[in-house]
C-alpha positions as CSV (number, residue, x, y, z in Angstrom):
1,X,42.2,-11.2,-12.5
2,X,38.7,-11.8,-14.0
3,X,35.7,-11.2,-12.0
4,X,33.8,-13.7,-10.7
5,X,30.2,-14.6,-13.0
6,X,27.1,-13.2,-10.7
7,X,24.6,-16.2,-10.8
8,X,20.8,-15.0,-11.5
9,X,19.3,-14.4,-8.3
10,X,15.6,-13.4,-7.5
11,X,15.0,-9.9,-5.7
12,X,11.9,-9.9,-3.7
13,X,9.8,-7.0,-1.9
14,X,7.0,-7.5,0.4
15,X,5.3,-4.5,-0.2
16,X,2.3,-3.0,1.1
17,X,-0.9,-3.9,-1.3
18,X,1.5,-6.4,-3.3
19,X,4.9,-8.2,-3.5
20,X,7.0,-8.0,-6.1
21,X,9.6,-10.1,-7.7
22,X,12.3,-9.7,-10.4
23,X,14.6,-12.2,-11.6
24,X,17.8,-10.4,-12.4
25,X,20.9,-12.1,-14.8
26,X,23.8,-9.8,-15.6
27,X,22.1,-6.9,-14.5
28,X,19.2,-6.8,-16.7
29,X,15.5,-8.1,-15.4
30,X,14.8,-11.1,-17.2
31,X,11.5,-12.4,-15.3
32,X,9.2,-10.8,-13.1
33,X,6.2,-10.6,-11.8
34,X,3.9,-8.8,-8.8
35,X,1.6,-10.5,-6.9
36,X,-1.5,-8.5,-5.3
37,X,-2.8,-8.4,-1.7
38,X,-6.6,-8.5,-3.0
39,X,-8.0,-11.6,-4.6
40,X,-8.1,-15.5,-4.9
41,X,-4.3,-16.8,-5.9
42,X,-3.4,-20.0,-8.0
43,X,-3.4,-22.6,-5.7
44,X,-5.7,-22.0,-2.7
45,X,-8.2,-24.9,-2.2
46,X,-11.6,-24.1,-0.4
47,X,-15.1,-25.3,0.1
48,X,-17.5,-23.9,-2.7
49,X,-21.2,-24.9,-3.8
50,X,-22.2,-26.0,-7.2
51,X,-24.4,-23.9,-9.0
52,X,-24.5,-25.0,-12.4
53,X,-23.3,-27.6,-14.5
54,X,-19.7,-25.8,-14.8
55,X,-20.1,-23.3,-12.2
56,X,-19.8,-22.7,-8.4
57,X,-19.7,-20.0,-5.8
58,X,-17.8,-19.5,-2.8
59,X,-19.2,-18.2,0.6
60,X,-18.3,-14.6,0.2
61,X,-20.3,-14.6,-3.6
62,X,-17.4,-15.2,-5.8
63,X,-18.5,-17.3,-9.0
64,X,-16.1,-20.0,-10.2
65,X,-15.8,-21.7,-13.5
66,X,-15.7,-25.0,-13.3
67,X,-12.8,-26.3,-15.9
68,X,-13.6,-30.1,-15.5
69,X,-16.9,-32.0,-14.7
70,X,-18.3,-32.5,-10.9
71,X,-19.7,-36.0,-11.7
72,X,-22.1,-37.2,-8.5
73,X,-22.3,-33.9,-7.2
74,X,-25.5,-31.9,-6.9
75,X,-26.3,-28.6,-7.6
76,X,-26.3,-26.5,-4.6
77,X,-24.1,-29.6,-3.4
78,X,-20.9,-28.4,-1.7
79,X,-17.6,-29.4,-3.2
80,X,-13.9,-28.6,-2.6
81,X,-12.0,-26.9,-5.4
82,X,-8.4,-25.4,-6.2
83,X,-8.2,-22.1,-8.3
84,X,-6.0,-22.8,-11.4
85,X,-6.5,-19.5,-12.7
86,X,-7.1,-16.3,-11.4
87,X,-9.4,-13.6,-12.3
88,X,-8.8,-11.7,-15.4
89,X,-10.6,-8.2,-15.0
90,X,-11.4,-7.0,-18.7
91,X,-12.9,-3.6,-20.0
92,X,-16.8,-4.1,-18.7
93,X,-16.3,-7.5,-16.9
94,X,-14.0,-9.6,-15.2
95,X,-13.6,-13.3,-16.2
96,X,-14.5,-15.3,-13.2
97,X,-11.2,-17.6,-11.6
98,X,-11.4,-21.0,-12.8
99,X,-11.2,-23.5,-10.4
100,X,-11.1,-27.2,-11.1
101,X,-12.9,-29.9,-8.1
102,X,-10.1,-32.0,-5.6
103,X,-10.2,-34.1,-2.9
104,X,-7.4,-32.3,-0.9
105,X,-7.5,-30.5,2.0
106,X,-8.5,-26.8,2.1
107,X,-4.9,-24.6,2.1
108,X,-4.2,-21.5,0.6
109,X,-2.0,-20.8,-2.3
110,X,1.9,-20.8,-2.7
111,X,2.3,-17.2,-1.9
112,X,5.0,-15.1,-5.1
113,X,8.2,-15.7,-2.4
114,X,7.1,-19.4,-2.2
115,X,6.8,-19.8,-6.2
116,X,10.5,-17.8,-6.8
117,X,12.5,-20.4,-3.9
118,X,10.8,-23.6,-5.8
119,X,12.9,-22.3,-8.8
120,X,16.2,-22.9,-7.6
121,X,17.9,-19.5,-7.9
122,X,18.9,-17.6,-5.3
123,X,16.5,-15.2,-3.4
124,X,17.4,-11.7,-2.1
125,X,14.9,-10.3,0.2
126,X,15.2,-6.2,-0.2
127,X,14.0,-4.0,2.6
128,X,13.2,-0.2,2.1
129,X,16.0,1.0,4.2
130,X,18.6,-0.5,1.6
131,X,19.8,0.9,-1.1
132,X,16.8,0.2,-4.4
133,X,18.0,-3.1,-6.1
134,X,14.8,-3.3,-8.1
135,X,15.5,-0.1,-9.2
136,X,18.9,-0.4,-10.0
137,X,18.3,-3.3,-12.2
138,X,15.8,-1.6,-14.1
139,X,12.4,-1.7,-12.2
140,X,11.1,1.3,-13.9
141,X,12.0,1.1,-17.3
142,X,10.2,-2.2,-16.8
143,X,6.9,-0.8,-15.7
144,X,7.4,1.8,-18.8
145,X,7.5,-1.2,-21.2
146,X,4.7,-2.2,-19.4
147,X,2.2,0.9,-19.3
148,X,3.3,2.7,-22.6
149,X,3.8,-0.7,-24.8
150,X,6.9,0.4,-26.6
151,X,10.0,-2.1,-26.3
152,X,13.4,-1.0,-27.8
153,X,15.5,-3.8,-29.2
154,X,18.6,-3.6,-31.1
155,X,17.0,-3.4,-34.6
156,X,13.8,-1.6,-33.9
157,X,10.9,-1.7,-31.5
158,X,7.9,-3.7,-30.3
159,X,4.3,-2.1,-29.8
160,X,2.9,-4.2,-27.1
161,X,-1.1,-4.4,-26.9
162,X,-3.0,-6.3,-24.4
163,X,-6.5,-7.3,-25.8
164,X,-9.7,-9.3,-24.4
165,X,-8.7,-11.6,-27.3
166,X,-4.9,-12.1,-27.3
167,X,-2.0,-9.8,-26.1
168,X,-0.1,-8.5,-29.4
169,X,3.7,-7.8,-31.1
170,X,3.8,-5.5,-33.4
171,X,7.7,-5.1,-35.1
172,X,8.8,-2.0,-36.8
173,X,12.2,-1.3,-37.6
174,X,14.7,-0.6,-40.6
175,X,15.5,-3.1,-43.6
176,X,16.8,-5.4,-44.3
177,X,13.3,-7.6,-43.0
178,X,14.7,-10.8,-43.0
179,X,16.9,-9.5,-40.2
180,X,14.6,-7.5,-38.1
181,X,12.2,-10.6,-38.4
182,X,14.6,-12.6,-36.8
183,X,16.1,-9.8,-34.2
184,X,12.0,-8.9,-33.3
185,X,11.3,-12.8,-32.5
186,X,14.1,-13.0,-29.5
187,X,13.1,-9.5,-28.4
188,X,9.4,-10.9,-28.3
189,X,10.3,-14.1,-26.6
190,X,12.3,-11.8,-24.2
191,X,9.4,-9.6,-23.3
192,X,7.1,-12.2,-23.2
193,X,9.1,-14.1,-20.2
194,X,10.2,-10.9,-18.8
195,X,6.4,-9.5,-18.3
196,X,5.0,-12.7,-17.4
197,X,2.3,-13.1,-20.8
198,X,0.3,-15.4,-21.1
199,X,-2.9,-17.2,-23.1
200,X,-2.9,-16.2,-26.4
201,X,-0.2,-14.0,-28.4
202,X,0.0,-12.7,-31.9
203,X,3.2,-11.2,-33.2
204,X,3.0,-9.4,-36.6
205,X,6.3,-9.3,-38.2
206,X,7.2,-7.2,-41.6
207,X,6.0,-9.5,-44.8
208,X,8.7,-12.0,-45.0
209,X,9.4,-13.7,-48.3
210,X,10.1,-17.4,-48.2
211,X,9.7,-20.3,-46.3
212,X,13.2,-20.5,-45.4
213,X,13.1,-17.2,-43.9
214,X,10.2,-17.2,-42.2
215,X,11.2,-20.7,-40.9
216,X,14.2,-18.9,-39.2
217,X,11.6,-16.4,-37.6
218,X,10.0,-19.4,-35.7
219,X,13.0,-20.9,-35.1
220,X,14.0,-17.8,-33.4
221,X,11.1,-18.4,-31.2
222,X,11.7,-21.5,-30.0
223,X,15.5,-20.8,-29.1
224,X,14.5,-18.3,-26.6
225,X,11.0,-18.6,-25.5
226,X,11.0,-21.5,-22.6
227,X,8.2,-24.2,-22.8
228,X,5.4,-24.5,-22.4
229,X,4.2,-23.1,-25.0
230,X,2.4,-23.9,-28.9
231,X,2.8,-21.7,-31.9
232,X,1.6,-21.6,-35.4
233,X,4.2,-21.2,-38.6
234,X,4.9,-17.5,-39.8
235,X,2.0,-16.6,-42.2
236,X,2.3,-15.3,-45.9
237,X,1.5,-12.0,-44.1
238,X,4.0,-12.3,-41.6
239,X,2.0,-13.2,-38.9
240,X,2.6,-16.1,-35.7
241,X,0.9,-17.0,-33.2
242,X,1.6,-18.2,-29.8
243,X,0.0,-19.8,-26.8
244,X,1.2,-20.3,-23.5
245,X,-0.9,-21.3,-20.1
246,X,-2.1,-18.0,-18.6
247,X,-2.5,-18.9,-14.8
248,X,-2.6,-14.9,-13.4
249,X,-2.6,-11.0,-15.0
250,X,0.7,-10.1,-16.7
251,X,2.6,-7.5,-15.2
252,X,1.0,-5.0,-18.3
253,X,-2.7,-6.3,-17.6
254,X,-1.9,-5.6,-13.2
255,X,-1.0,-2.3,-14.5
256,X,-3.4,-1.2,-17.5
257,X,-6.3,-3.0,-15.6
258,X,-6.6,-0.4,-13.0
259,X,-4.8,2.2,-13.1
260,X,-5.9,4.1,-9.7
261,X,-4.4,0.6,-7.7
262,X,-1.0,1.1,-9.9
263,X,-0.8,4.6,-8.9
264,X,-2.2,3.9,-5.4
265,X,0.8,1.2,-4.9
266,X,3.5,3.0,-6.6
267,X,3.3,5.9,-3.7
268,X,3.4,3.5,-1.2
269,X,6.7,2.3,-2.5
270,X,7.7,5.7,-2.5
271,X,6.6,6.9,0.6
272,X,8.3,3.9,2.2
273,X,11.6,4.5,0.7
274,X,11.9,8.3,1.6
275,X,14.8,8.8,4.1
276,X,14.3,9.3,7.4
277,X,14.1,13.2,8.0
278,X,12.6,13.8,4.5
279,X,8.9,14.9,4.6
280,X,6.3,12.0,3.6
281,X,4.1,14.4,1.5
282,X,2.8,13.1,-1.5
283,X,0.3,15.2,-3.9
284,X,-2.4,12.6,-5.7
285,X,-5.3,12.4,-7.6
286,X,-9.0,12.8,-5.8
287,X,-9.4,9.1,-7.2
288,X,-5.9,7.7,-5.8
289,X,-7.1,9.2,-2.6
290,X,-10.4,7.7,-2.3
291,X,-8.8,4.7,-3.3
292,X,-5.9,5.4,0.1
293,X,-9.5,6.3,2.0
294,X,-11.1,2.4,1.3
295,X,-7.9,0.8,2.3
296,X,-7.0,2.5,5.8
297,X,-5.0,0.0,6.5
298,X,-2.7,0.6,4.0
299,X,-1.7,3.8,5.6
300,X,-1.6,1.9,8.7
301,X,1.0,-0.2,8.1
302,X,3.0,2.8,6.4
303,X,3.1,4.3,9.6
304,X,4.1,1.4,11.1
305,X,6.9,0.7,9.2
306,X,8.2,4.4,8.7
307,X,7.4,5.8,12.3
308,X,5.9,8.1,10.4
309,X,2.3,9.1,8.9
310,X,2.4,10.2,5.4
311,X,0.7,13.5,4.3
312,X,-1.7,13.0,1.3
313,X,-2.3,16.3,-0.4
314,X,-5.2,16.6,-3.6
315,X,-3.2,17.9,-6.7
């Protein structure tokens, strides 16, 4: 008797500080993404004022950049405006959202659960007193990829660097190239889906020799790495490039980007799985817990949906 195919299906957590998502297929996380509490989302449309020619700011102070031109409007005019890209926090500054000017109605964004039911696949909704499906499927050993950069494939391994300029591959593995070339570009197209990359990506393969061969490297590419996206030929110096639309953080930039917030979030997942009966005791950094201190509501809702108030010791 064979066993019935599983179907991908979306497993979803509506966390405390973020949700999180992860598309599994055969066991194995092939898409996910987390979606924070704080800040403007893709998709909300609100009032703003026009500032500047391609700028405008919203009532709390947040500055917009205006991706396409306000023609008849003022400056200091007001204007309504939908966020088509969300605020990319970089070392020293943060790249304001981009919004672009509408004439819809005010409404706030497609929250992560309403972006993963538009796909089609079935969702799972996992609660804290069931057994860890995230985990099971690999939930950690993604967040590894994500933090530490190194990616195991069948032929070698990927070195995964975020930059202000362009998030970038770099392949290492044994001879022959030709081979690794072509094993390295599914494993990149892989990651690249599975952490949610966007903007602009370089990949630097091992010096391939010939245009056939480095033809089969691009090829490689476009088998596995879903549109939409553009992408330059392999270079003499076995270099591509790839660009895809970058609407919100990768899972490595939510995670690299501030550190304190990771750690912060990762104990409330923890603290909210214990079993009942187990101590809530947690022992974190003096920044972790100032970071606990300026979000008491966090805590809050912990003890709300635990019965029980967690005990935050300084390590």
């Amino acid at each position: 008797m064979q066993r019935a195919c599983r179907l991908p299906e979306w497993l979803y957590e509506a966390g405390i500080g973020e949700a999180r998502a992860a598309l599994v297929d055969g066991d194995q996380i092939v898409e996910a993404a987390i979606e924070r509490d704080e800040g403007l989302r893709v998709g909300t449309i609100l009032p703003a004022r026009k500032t500047a020619s391609d700028r405008a700011t919203l009532d709390d102070g947040t500055d917009l950049q205006l991706t396409t031109p306000t023609r008849g409007v003022t400056q200091g005019a007001m204007l309504t405006v939908e966020i088509t890209r969300e605020a990319i926090p970089e070392r020293g500054r943060t790249k304001a959202p981009r919004a672009t000017p509408t004439h819809a109605a005010p409404r706030p964004a497609p929250t992560l659960l309403d972006r993963i039911t538009a796909t089609g696949h079935p969702v799972r909704v996992c609660l804290a007193h069931q057994s860890d499906a995230l985990e099971a499927a690999g939930w950690s050993e993604l967040l590894d990829e994500a933090v530490s950069g190194d990616i195991v494939f069948s032929r070698g391994a990927l070195r995964l660097s975020p930059t202000p300029a362009m998030t970038l591959f770099d392949v290492d593995g044994d001879a022959p190239l030709d081979t690794l070339a072509i094993a390295a570009a599914h494993a990149v197209a892989l990651a690249i889906r599975r952490h949610g990359i966007g903007g602009s990506i370089g990949i630097d393969f091992p010096t391939i020799v010939g245009k056939a061969p480095r033809l089969a490297v691009a090829q490689a590419i476009d088998e596995t790495l879903s549109q939409p996206f553009e992408r330059t030929a392999v270079n003499g110096f076995g270099f591509l490039q790839i660009v895809r639309p970058r609407p919100r953080l990768s899972i490595p930039e939510h995670l690299r980007a501030d550190p304190v917030a990771a750690t912060a979030l990762a104990a409330l997942r923890t603290l909210e799985r214990t079993p009942p009966g187990t101590p809530r005791t947690l022992k974190l950094s003096p920044a972790v817990l100032a970071y606990f201190d300026a979000r008491p509501t966090w805590l809050a809702e912990l003890a709300r949906r635990t019965g029980v108030t967690p005990r935050l010791e300084s390590e």
